[in-house]
C-alpha positions as CSV (number, residue, x, y, z in Angstrom):
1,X,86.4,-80.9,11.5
2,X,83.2,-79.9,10.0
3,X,82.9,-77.4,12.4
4,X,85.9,-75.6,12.0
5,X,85.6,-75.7,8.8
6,X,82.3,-73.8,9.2
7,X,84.2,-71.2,11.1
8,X,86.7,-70.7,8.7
9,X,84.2,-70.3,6.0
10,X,82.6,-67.8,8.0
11,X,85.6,-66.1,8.9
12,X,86.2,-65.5,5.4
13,X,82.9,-63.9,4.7
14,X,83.0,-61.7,7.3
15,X,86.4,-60.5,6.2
16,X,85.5,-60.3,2.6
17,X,82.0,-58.6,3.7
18,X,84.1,-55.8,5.8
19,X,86.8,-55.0,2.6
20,X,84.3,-54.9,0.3
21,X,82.3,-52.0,3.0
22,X,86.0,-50.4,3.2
23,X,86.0,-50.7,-0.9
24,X,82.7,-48.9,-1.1
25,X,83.5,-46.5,1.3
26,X,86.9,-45.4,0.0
27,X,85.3,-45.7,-3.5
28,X,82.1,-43.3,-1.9
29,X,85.2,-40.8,-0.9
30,X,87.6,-41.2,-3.4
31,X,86.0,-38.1,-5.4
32,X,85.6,-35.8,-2.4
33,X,88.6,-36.1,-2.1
34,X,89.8,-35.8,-5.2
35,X,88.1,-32.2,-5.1
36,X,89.4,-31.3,-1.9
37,X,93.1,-32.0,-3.3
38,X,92.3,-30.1,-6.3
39,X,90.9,-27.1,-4.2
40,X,94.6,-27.2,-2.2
41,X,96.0,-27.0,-5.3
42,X,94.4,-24.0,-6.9
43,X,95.4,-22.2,-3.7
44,X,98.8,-22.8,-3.7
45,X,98.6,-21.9,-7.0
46,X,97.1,-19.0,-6.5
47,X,99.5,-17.9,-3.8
48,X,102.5,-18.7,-6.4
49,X,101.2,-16.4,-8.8
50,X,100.9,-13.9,-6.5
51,X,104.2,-13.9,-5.6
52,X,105.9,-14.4,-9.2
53,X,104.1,-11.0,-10.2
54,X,105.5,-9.0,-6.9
55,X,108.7,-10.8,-8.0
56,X,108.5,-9.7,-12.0
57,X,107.3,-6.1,-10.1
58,X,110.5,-5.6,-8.1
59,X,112.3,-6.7,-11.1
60,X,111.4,-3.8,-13.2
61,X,111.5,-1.2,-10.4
62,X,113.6,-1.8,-7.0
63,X,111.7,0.4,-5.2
64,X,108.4,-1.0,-5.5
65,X,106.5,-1.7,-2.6
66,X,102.5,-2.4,-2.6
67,X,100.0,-5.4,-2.8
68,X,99.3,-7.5,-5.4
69,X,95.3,-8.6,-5.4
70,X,93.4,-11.3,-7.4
71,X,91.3,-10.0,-10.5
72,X,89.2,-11.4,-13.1
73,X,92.3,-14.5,-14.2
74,X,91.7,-16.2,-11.0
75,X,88.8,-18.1,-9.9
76,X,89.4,-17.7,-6.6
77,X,90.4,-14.8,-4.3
78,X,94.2,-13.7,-2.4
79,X,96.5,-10.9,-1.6
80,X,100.2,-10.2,-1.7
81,X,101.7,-7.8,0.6
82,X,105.5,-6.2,1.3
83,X,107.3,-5.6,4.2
84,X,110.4,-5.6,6.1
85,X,112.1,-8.7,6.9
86,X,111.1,-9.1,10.7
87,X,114.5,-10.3,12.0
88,X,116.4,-7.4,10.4
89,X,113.3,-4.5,10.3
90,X,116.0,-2.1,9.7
91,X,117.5,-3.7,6.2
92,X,116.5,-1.6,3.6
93,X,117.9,-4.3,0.9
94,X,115.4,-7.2,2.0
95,X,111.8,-7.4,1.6
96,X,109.4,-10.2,2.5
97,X,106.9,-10.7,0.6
98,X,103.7,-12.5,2.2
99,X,100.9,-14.1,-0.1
100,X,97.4,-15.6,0.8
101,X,95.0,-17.4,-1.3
102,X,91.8,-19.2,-1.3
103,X,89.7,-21.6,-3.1
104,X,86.5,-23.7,-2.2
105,X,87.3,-23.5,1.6
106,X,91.2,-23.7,1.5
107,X,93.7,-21.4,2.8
108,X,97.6,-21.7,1.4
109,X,99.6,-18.9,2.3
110,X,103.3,-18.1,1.4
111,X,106.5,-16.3,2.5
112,X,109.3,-15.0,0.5
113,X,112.0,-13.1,1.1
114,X,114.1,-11.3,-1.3
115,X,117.2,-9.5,-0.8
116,X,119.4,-7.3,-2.8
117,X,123.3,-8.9,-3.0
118,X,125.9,-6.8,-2.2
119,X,128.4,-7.4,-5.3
120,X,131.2,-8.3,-2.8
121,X,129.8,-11.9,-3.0
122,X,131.1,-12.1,-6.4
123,X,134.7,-13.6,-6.5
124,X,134.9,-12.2,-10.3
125,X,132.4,-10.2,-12.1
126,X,132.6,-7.8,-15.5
127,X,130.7,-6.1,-17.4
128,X,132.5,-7.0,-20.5
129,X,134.6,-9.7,-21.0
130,X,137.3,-7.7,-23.2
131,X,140.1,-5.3,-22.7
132,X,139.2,-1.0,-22.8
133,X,140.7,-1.7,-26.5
134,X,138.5,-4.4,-27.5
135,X,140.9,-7.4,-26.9
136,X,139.5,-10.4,-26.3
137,X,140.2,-12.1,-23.5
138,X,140.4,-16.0,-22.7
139,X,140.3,-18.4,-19.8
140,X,142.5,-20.9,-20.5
141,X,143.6,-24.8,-19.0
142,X,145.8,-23.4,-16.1
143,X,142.9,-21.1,-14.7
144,X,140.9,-22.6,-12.2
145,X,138.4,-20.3,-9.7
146,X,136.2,-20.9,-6.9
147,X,133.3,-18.9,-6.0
148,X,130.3,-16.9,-8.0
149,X,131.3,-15.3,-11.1
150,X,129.4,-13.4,-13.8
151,X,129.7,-11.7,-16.9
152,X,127.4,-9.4,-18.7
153,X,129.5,-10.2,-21.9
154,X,131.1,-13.3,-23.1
155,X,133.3,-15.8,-21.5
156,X,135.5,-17.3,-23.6
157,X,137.1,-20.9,-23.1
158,X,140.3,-22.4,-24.1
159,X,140.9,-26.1,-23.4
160,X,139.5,-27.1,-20.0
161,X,139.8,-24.1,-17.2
162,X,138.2,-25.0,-14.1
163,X,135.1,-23.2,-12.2
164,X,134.4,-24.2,-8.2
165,X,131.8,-21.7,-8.3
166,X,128.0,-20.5,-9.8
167,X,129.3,-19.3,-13.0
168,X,126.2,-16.9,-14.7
169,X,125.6,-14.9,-18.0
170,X,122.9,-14.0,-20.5
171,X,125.3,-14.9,-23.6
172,X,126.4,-18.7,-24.1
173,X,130.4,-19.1,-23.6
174,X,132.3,-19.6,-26.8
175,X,135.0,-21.9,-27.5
176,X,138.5,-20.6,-28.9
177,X,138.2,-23.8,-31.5
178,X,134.2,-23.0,-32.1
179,X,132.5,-20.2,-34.0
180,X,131.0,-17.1,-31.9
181,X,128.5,-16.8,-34.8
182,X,126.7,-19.8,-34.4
183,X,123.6,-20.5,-32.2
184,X,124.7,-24.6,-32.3
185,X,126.0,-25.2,-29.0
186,X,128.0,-27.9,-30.2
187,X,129.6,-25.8,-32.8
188,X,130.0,-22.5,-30.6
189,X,131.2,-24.4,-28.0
190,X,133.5,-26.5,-30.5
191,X,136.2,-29.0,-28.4
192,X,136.6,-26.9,-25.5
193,X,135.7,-28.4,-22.0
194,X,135.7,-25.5,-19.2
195,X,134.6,-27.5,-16.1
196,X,131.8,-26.0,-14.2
197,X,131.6,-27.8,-11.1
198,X,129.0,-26.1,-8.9
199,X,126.7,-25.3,-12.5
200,X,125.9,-22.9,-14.7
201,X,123.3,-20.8,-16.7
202,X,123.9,-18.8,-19.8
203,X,120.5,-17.9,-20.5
204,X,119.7,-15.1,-17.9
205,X,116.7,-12.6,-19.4
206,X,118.7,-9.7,-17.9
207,X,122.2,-8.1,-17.2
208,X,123.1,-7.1,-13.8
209,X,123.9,-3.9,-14.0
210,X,126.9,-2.1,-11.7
211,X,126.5,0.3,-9.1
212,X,124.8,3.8,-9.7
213,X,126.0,7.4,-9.1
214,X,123.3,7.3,-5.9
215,X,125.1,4.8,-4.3
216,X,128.5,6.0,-5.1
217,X,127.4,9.2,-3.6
218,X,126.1,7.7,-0.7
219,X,129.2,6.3,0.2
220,X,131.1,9.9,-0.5
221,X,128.1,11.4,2.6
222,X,128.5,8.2,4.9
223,X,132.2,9.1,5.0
224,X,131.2,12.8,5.7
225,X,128.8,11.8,8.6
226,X,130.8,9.9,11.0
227,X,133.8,8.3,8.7
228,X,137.1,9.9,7.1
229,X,137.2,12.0,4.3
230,X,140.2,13.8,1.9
231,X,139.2,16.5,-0.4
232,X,142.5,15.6,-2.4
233,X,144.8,12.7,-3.6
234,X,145.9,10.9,-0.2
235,X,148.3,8.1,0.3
236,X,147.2,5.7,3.1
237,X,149.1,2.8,4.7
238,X,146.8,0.5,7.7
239,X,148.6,-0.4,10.4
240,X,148.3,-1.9,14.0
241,X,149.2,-0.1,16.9
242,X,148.5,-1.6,21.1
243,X,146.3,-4.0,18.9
244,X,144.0,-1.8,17.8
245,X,143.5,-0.9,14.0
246,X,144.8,2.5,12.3
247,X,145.1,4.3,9.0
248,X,147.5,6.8,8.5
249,X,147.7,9.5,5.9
250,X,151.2,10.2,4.5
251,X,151.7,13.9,2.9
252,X,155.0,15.4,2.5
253,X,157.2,14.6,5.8
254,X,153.8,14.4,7.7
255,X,151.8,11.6,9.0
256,X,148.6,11.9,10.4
257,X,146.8,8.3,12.0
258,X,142.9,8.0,12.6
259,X,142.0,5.0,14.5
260,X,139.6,3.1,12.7
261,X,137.4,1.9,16.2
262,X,136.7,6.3,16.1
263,X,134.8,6.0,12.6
264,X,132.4,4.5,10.8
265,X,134.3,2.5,8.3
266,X,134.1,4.6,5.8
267,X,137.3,6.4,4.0
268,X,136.1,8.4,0.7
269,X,138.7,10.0,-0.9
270,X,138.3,12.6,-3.4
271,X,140.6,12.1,-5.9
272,X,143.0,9.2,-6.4
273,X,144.4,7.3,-3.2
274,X,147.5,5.2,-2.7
275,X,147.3,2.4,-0.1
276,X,149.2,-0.9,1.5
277,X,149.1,-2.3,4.9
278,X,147.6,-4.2,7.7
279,X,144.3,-4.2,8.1
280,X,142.4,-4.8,11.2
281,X,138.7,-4.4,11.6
282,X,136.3,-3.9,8.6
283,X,136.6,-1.0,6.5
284,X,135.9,0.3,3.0
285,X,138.2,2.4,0.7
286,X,136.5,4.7,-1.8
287,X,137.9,6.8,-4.1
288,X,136.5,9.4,-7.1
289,X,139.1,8.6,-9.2
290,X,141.6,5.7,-9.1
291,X,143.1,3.6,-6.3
292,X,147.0,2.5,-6.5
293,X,148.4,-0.6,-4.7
294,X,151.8,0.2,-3.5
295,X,152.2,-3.1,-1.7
296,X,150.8,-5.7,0.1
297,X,147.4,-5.5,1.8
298,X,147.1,-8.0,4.3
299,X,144.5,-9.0,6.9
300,X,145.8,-8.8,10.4
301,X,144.0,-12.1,11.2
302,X,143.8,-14.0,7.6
303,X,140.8,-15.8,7.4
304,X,142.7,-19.2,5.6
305,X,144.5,-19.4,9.3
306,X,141.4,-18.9,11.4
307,X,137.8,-18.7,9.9
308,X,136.3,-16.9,12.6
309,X,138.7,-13.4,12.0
310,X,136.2,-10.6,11.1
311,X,139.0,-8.2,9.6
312,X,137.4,-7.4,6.3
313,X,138.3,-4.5,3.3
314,X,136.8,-3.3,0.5
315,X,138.2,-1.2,-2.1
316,X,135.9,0.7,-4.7
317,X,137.4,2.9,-7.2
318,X,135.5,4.9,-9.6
319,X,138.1,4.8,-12.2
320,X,140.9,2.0,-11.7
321,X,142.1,-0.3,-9.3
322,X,146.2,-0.1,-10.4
323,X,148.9,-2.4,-9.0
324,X,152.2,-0.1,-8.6
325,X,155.0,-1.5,-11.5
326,X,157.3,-2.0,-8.3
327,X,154.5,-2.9,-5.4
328,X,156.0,-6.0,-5.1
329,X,159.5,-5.0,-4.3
330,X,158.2,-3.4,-0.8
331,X,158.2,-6.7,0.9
332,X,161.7,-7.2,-0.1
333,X,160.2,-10.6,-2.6
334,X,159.1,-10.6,-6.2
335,X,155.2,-11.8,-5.2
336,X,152.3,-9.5,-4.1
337,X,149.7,-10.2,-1.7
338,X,145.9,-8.5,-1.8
339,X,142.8,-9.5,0.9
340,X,140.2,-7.7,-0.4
341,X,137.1,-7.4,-2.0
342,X,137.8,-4.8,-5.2
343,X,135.5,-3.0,-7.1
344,X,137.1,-0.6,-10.6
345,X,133.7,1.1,-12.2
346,X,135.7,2.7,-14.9
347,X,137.7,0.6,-15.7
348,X,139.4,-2.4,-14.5
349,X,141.9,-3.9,-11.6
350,X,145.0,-4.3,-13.6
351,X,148.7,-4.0,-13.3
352,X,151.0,-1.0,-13.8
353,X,153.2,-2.2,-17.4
354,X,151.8,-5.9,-17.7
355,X,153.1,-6.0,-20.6
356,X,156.7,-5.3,-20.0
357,X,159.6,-5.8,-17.8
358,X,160.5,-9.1,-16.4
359,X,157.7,-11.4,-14.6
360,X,157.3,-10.5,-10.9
361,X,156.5,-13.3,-9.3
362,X,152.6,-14.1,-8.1
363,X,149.9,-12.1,-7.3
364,X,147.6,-13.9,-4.6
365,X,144.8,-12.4,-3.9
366,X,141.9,-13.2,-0.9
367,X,138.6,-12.1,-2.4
368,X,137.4,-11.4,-5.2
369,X,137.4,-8.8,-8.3
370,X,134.8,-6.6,-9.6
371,X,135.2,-4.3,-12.9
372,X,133.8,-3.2,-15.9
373,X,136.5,-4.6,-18.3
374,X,138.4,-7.6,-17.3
375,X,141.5,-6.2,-17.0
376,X,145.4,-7.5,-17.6
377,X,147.9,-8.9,-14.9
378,X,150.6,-9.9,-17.2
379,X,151.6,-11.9,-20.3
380,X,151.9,-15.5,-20.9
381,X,153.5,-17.5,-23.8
382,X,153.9,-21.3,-23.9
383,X,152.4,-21.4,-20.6
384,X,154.9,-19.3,-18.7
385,X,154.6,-15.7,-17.7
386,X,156.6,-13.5,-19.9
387,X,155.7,-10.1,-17.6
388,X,153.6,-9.2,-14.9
389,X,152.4,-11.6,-12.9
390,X,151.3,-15.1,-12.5
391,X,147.9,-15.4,-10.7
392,X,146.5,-16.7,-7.8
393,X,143.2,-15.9,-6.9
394,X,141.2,-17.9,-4.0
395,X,137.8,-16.6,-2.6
396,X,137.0,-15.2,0.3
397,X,134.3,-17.6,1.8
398,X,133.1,-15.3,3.9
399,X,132.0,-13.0,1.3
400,X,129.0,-15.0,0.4
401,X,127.4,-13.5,4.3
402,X,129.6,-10.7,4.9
403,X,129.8,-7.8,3.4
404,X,132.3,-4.6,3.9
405,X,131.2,-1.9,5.5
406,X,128.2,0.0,3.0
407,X,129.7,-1.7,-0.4
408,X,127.5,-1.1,-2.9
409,X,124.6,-3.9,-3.4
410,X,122.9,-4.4,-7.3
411,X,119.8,-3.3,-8.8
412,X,118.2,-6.7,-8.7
413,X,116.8,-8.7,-5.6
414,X,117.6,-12.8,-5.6
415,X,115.5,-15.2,-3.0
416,X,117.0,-15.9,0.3
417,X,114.3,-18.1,1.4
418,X,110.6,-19.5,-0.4
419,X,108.3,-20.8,2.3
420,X,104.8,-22.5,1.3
421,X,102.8,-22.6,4.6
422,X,100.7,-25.6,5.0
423,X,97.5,-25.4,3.9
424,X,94.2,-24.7,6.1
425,X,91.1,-25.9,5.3
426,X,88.1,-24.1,6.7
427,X,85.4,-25.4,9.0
428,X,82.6,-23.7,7.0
């Protein structure tokens, strides 16, 4: 008994001796270590602020390109550089961006690449939220959208419309029972409740401008070199034909057909152009002036039957994109049916005679809508349509990875990917 008991004192001293060794020892390294953490630190940091300036650089000019070195605000040294994204060298729209940093002995180094969006990921986007004439427009309890959306103007909110998408502008929304005046959320916003599902930020520091003349122009030479061009207003219907794509022009009693598979996707037409039809394939419609729907453009394989069809069509007009007043009475029914992805610079995507006439049934489009001024599809009054048409707009999923053929991209790069390395310490 009085032995054991000798061994279990024992045992405790030696145990206590050995953590209060470990004590000393972690207490002996515990500030190494702490400096060694805080030298990881400071180069990540480092690296970040690399980065954030090449990002505020390609922010004020789109075509910069360069490196980005340490100077006298850092304590420790690094170096940004640009380059081509290495699994798509040829994309001129990406750029990686690769940073390196160091501080007492540590190596952090970081990878970001940045890409300029082709507006066709949009399912809605304008430049101003109101008519040509100045007349506001509203979202209302009945609307409900999915996919991105933007404004460089104003959205305003009646009752509680519904958005399934990243919904973006640099002016806060404004309620039809608030005050536009005020800065007080609360009062702006007033008892309105749009829902914004997937979130929202109406604080951005800049607008997102639309396309320039360069790349409207470069559409106009890409359909010169190796696409289809008219030098004059051309009506156009796509069609399918030993299941193969076509487009065929229509002028006085004569047609003439190009098969798409021949080209490279790229129709500019000088002037204004008329078009319906089956599409097959991927293709984009530009036009100098306006483009006129004369009735339904539909997707050979529609992407809401079978998500891996790869037909695809983009319209960009640089005046407006006009539903015909009778487009919908070519499929024999009062509705209309769109798949596209449609772009009106000057100035909207709009119906021929909303505002008169008897309502037409609905407009269902696949894609999404891009235009300077939100434009008009009808008239509505104690929640019925009055004239035009009633809407139904769902988005094109695809859209946020594919893109028609050369549709134009904006001014501003977002971040596909950020990628902090781990960090390296070195065995100096």
């Amino acid at each position: 008994m009085g032995r054991a008991m000798l061994l279990l004192v024992s045992g405790l001293v030696i145990i206590s001796g050995i953590i209060q060794m470990n004590n000393t020892k972690r207490t002996e390294l515990l500030p190494a270590r702490t400096v060694d953490k805080y030298y990881e630190q400071q180069a990540r940091n480092i690296s970040g602020s690399l980065i954030d300036k090449a990002i505020n650089n390609l922010l004020i000019d789109m075509e910069w390109e360069g490196t980005v070195t340490t100077n006298d605000n850092y304590s420790g040294e690094g170096t940004l550089t640009t380059s081509a994204d290495p699994d798509n060298p040829l994309d001129e729209y990406k750029v990686l961006l690769t940073s390196s940093a160091s501080y007492g002995g540590y190596t952090a180094e970081t990878q970001v690449l940045m890409s300029r969006d082709s507006f066709s990921k949009y399912s809605y986007f304008t430049d101003a939220e109101k008519l040509p004439d100045g007349q506001e427009i509203w979202w209302w309890d009945g609307d409900e959208v999915t996919g991105p959306m933007h404004t460089n103007g104003t959205f305003r909110m009646s009752g509680s419309p519904t958005f399934n998408g990243f919904v973006s502008s640099p002016n806060d929304w404004v309620g039809y029972t608030g005050n536009e005046d005020s800065n007080n959320p609360d009062v702006r916003h007033g008892s309105d409740t749009p829902q914004f599902n997937e979130g929202a930020n109406f604080n951005l520091n800049r607008t997102r401008d639309l396309p320039s003349e360069e790349q409207l122009t470069e559409l106009a030479n890409l359909a010169s070199t190796g696409g289809i061009t008219f030098a004059e207003d051309a009506e156009l219907e796509f069609y399918i034909d030993s299941n193969e794509g076509f487009v065929k022009r229509i002028k006085d009693s004569t047609e003439t057909s190009y098969q798409l598979s021949d080209y490279n996707s790229i129709i500019s037409v000088t002037g204004q152009a008329k078009v319906k039809g089956i599409v097959k394939g991927q293709v984009t419609l530009h036009s100098t002036q306006k483009i006129e729907i004369m009735g339904d453009i539909l997707y050979d394989t529609s992407p809401i039957d079978d998500v891996n069809s790869t037909d695809l069509l983009g319209l960009v007009s640089e005046g407006n994109v006009i539903i015909d007043k009778d487009a919908h009475t070519d499929n024999g029914s009062s509705n209309l049916t769109i798949h596209a992805s449609i772009m009106a610079l000057n100035t909207s995507f709009e119906v021929e005679d909303w505002s008169s006439g008897d309502p037409r049934g609905t407009l269902n489009l696949l894609g999404g809508i891009i235009q300077k001024n939100r434009g008009p599809v009808g008239t509505f009054s104690g929640g019925s349509v009055k004239s035009g048409f009633t809407k139904s707009y769902v988005y094109d999923d695809r859209l946020l990875q594919t893109i028609p053929p050369s549709f134009p991209r904006e001014s501003i790069f977002s971040i596909v990917y950020w990628k902090d390395n781990p960090v390296v310490k070195s065995d100096n």
